[in-house]
Residue frames relative to the residue before (quaternion, step in Angstrom):
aa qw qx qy qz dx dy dz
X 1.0000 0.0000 0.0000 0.0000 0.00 0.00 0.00
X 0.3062 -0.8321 0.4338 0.1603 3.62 -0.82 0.91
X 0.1664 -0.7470 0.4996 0.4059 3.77 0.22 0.09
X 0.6019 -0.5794 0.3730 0.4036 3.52 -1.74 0.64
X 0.3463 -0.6962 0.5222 0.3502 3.26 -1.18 -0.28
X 0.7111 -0.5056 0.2831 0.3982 3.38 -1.17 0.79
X 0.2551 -0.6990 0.5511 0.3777 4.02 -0.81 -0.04
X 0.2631 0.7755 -0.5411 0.1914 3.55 -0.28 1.06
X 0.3170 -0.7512 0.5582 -0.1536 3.26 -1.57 1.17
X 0.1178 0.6646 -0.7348 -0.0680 3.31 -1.70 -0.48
X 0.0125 -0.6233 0.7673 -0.1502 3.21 -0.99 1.69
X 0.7495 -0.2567 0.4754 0.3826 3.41 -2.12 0.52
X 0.5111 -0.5406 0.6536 0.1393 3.81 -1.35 1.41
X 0.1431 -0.7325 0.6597 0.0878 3.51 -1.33 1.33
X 0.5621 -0.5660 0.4387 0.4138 3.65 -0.90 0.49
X 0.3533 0.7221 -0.4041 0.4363 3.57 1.47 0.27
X 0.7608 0.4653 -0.0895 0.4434 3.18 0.78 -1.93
X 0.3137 0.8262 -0.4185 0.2095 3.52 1.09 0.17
X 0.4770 0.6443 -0.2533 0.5415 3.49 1.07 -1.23
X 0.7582 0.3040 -0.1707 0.5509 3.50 -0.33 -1.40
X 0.6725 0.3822 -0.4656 0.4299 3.70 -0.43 -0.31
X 0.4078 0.6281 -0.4371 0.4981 3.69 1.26 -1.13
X 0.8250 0.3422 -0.3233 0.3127 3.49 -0.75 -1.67
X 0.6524 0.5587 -0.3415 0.3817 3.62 0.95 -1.62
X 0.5857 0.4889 -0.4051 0.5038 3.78 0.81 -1.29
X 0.7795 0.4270 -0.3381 0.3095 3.97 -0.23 -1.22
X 0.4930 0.7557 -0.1994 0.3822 3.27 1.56 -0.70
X 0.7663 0.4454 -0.0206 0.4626 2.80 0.88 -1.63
X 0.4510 0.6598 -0.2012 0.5665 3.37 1.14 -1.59
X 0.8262 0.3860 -0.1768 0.3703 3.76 -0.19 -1.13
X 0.6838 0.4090 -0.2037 0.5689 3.32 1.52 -0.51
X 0.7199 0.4144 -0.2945 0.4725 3.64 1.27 -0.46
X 0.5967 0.4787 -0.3571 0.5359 3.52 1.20 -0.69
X 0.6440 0.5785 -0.4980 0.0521 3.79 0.35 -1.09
X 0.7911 0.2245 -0.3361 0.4593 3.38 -1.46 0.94
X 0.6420 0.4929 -0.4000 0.4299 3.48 1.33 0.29
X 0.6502 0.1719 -0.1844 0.7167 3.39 1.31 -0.65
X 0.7445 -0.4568 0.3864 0.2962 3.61 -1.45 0.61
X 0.8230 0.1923 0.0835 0.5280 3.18 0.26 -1.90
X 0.3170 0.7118 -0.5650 0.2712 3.86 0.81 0.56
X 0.6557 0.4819 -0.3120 0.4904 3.36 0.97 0.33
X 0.6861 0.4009 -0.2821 0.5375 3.19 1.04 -0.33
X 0.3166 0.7812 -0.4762 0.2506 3.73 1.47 0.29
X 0.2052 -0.8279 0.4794 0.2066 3.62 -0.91 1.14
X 0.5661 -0.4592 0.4720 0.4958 3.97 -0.86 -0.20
X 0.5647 0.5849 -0.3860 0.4359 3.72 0.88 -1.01
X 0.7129 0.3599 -0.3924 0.4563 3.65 0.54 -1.03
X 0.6912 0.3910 -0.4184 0.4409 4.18 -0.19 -0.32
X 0.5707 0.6542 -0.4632 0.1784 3.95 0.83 -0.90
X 0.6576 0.3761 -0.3731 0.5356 3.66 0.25 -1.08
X 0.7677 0.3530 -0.3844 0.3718 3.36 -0.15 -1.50
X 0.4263 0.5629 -0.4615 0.5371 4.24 0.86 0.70
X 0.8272 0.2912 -0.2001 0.4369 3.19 0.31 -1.17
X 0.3832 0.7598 -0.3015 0.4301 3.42 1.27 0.04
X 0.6814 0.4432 -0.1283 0.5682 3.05 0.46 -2.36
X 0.6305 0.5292 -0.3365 0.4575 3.99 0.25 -1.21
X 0.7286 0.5261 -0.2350 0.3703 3.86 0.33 -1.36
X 0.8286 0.0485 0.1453 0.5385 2.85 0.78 -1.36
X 0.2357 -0.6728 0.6996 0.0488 4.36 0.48 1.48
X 0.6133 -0.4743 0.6216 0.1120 2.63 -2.06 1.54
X 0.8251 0.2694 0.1193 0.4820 3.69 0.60 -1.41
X 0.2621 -0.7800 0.4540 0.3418 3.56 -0.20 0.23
X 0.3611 0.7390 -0.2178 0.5254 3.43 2.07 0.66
X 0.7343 0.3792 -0.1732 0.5357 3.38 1.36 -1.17
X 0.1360 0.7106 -0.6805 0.1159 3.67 -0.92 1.49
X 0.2051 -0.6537 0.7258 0.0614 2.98 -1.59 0.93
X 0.1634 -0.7471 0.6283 -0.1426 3.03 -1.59 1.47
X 0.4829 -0.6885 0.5370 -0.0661 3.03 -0.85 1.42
X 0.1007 -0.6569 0.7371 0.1226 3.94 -1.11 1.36
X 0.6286 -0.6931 0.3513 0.0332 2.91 -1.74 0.96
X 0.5771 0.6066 -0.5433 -0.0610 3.41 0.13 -1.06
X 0.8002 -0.1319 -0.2451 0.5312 3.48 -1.68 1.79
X 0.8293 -0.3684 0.0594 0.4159 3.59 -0.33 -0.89
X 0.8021 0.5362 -0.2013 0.1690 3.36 1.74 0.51
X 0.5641 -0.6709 0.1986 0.4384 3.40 0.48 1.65
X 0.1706 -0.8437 0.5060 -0.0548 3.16 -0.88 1.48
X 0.7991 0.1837 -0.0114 0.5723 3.27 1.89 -0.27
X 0.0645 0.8466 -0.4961 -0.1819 3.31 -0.67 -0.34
X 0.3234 -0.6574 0.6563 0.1801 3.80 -2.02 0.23
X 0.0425 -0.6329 0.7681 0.0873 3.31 -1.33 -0.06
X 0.1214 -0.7134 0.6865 0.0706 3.78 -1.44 1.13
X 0.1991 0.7041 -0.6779 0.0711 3.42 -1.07 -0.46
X 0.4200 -0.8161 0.2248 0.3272 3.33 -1.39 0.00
X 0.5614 -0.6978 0.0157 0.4447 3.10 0.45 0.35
X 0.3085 -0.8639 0.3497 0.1903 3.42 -1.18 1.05
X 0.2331 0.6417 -0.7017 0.2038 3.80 1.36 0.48
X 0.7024 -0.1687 0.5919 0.3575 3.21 -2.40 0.05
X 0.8009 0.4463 -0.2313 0.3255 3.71 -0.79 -1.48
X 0.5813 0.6348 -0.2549 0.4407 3.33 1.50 -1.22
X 0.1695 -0.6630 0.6950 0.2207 3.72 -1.52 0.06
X 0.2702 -0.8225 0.4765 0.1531 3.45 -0.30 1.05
X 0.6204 0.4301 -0.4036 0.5169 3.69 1.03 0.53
X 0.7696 0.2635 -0.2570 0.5218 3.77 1.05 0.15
X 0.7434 0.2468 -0.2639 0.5629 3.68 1.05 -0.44
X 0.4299 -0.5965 0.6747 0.0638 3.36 -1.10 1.71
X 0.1518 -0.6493 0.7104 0.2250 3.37 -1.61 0.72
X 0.4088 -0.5235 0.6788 0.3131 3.71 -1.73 0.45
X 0.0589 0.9314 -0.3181 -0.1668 4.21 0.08 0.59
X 0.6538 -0.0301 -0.1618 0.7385 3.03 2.39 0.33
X 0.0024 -0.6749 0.7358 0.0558 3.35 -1.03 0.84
X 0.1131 0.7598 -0.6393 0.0346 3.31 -0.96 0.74
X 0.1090 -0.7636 0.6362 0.0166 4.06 -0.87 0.30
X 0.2699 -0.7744 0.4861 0.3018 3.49 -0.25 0.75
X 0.5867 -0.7340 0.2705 0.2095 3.23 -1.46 1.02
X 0.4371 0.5436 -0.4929 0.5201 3.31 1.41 0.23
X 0.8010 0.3707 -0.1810 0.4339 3.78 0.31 -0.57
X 0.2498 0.6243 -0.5435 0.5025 3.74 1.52 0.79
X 0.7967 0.2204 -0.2970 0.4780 3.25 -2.04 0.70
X 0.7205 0.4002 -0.4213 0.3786 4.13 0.49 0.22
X 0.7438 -0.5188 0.2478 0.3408 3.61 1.05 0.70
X 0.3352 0.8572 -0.3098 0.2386 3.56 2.06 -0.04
X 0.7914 0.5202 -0.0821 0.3104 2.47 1.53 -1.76
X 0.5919 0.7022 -0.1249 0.3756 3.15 1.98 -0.57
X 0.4836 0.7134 -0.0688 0.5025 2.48 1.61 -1.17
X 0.8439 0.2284 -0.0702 0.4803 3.27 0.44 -1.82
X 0.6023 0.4997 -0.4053 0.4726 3.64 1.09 -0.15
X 0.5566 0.5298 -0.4033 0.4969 3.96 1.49 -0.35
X 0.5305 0.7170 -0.3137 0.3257 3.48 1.12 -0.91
X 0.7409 0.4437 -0.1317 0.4867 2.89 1.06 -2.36
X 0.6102 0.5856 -0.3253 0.4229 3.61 0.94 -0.50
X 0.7422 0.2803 -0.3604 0.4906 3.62 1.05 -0.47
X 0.4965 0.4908 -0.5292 0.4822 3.67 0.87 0.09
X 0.4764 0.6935 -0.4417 0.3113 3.26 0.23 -0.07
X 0.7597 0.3979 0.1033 0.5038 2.59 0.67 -2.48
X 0.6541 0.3596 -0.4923 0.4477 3.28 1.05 0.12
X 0.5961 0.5816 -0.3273 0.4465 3.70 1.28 -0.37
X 0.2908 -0.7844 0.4380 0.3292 3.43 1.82 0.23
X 0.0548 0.6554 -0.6684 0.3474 3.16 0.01 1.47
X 0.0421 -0.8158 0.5530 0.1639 4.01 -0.67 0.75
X 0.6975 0.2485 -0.1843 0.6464 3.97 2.02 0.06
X 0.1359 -0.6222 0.7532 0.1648 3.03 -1.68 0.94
X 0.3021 -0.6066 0.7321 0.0685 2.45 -2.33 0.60
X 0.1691 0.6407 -0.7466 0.0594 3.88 -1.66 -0.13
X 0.3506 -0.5804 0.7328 0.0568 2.86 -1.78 1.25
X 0.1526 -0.7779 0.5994 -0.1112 3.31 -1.22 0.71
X 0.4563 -0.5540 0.6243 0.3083 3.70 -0.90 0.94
X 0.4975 -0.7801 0.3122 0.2156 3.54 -1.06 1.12
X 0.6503 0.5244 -0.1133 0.5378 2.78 1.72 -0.73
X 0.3626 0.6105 -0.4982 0.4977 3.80 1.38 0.12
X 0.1120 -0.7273 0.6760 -0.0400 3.71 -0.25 1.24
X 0.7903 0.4035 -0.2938 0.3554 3.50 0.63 -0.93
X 0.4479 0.5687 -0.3842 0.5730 4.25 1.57 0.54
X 0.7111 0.4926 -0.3166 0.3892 2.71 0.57 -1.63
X 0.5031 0.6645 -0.2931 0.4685 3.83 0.91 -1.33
X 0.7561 0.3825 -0.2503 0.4683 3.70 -0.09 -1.88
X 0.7324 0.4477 -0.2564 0.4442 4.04 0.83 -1.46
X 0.6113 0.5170 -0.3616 0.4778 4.06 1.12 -0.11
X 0.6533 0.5423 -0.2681 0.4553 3.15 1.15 -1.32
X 0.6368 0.3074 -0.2938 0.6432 4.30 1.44 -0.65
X 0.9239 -0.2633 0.2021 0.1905 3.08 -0.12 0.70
X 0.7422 0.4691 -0.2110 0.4295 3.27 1.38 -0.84
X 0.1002 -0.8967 0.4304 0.0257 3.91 -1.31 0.89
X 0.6180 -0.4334 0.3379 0.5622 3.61 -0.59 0.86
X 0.1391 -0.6559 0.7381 0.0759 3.73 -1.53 0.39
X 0.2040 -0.8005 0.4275 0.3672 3.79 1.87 0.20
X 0.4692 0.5123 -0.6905 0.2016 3.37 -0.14 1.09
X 0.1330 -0.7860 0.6034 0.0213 3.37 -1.04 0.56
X 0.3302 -0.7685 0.5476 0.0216 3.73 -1.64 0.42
X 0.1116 0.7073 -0.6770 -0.1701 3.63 -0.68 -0.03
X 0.3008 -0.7035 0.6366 0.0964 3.37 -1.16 1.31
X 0.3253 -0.6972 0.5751 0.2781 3.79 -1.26 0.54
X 0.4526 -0.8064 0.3552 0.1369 3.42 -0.51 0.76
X 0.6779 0.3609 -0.0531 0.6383 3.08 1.46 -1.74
X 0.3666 -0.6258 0.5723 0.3827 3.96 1.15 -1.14
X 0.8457 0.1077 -0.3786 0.3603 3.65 0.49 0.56
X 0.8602 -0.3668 0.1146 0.3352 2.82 0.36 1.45
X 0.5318 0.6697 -0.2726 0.4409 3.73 1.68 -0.53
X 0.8342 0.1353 -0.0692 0.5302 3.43 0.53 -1.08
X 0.1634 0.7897 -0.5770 0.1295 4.19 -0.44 1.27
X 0.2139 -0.6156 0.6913 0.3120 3.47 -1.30 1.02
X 0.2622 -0.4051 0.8044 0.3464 2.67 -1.90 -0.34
X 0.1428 0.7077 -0.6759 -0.1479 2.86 -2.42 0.89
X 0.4752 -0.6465 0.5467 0.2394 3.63 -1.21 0.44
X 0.2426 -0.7008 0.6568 0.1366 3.76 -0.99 0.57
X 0.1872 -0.7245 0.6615 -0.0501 2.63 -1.67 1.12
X 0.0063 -0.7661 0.6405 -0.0533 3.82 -0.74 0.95
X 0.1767 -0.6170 0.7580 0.1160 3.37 -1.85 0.84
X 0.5596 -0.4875 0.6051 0.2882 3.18 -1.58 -0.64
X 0.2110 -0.7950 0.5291 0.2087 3.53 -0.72 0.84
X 0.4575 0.7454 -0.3794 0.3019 3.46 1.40 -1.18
């Protein structure tokens, strides 16, 4: 006897799916920022929704798509492409990966594969020939999943200010593959 298999997916993000990206982003955010930003715990879905349904309505870029893992019909993950905007970067050949996130209750069921294979062909279909992705430095467990497909430090790296004075900074570390 065979057991079914789950019905999961990843299709282009509707301005529908806002909400849910909302919860996954605030979700996440609260677990990656805590103890870096004060109130990253106290982050609400309300604050990411519109500006979701925004970004979805109305792309910065006719380059920038956000895609959405499935399981049956309820978004379990998200991407954001675009190309990329470092200085070093050529924004007509090097695509940027600008959030991958998968919520953590729904890690280890293949979401993430799925949606990072996804983001790789939108890329490539947007003829991008390099990814990029910035990364909290200390996220061992991305870094791990994004080495393990393929992707590798290029040692550039960043500290971003969080708050603007100078109190609250991640560090991150970039990672790039080949798309060619």
């Amino acid at each position: 006897m065979s057991n079914p298999s789950a019905d999961v997916s990843v299709r282009i993000a509707w301005s529908d799916d806002a909400e849910a990206i909302a919860a996954i982003q605030a979700r996440a955010w609260a677990t990656s920022y805590a103890g870096l930003v004060p109130a990253a715990g106290d982050l609400r879905e309300a604050d990411f929704a519109q500006l979701w349904r925004d970004a979805l309505t109305h792309p910065a870029d006719a380059r920038h798509r956000a895609l959405v893992a499935l399981e049956r019909n309820r978004v379990v993950g998200f991407a954001i492409t675009t190309p990329a905007t470092d200085p070093d970067c050529d924004p007509v050949t090097d695509g940027e990966l600008m959030e991958f996130t998968v919520d953590a209750e729904e890690r280890g069921k293949g979401h993430g594969s799925r949606l990072l294979q996804a983001a790789v062909d939108t890329m490539v279909a947007d003829r991008f020939t390099r990814a990029v992705i910035w990364l909290v430095a200390d996220d061992d467990d991305l870094r791990t999943f994004l080495t393990e497909a393929g992707w590798g430090a290029d040692s550039a790296h960043r500290t971003l200010d969080l708050d603007g004075t100078g109190s609250t900074q991640v560090r991150q570390v970039r990672l790039h593959t080949s798309l060619a």
